[in-house]
C-alpha positions as CSV (number, residue, x, y, z in Angstrom):
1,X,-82.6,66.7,-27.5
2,X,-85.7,67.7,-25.7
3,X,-88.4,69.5,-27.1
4,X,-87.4,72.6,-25.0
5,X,-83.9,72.5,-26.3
6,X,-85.0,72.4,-29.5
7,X,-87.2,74.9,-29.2
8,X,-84.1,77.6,-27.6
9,X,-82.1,76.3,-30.5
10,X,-84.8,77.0,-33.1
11,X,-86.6,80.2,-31.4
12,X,-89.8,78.1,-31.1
13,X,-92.2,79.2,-33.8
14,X,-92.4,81.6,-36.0
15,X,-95.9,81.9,-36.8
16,X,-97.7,79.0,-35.1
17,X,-101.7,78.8,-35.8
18,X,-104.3,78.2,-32.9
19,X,-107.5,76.9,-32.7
20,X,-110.8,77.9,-31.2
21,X,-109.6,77.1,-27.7
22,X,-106.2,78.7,-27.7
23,X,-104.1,75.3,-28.7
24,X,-101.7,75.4,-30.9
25,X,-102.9,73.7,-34.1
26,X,-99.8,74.0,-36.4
27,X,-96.3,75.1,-35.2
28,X,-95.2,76.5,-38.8
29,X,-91.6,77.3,-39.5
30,X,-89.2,78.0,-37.1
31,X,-87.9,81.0,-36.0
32,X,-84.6,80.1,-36.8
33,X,-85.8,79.0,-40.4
34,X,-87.5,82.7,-41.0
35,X,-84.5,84.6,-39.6
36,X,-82.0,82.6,-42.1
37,X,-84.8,83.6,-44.9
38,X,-84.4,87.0,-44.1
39,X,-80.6,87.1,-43.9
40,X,-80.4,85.0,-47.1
41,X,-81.2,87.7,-50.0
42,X,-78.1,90.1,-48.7
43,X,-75.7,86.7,-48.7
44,X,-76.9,85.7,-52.2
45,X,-77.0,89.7,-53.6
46,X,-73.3,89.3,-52.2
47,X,-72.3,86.2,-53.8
48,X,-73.5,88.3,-57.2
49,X,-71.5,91.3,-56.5
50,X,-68.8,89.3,-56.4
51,X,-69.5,87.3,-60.1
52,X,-70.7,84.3,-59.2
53,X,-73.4,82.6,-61.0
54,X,-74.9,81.7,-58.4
55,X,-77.1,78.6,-59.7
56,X,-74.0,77.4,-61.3
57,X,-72.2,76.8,-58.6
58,X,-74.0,73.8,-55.8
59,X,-71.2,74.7,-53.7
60,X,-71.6,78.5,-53.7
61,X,-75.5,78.0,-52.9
62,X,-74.4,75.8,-49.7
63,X,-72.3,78.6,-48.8
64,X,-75.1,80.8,-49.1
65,X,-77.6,78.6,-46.8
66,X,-75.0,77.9,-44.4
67,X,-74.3,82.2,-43.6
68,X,-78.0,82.6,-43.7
69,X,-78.2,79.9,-40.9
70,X,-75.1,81.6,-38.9
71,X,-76.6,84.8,-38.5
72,X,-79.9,83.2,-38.3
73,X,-78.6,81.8,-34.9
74,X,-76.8,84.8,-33.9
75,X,-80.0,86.5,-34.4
76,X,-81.7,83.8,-31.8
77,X,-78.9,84.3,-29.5
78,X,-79.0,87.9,-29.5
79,X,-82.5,87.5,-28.7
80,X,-81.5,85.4,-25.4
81,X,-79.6,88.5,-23.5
């Protein structure tokens, strides 16, 4: 995958650093990773609504991750119309 497909796919950086000439020093998370962040909180305050303990359950957690990352990349692809 090239670096510009990765960069659609991940919606480039979220909050990349630059140095005293304008280059980018440190590309920091993803935009991808700080949109599943966000989205994570309402999926796992769902999960708890529902009774699960969350911690208790390495499957439940997964399932948690894996909506964040869903709507994180509907969020990206939303971004792309």
């Amino acid at each position: 995958m090239s670096n510009v497909d990765l960069a659609r796919k991940s919606g480039g950086s979220a909050f990349p650093s630059h140095g005293s000439m304008g280059e980018v020093v440190n590309e920091g998370m993803t935009l991808r990773d700080y949109f599943a962040a966000k989205a994570m909180i309402p999926c796992y305050q769902e999960w708890l609504k529902n009774g699960w303990n969350v911690p208790e359950h390495e499957e439940v957690m997964e399932n948690i991750a894996n909506e964040s990352y869903l709507i994180a990349d509907a969020m990206i692809k939303a971004r792309q119309k």
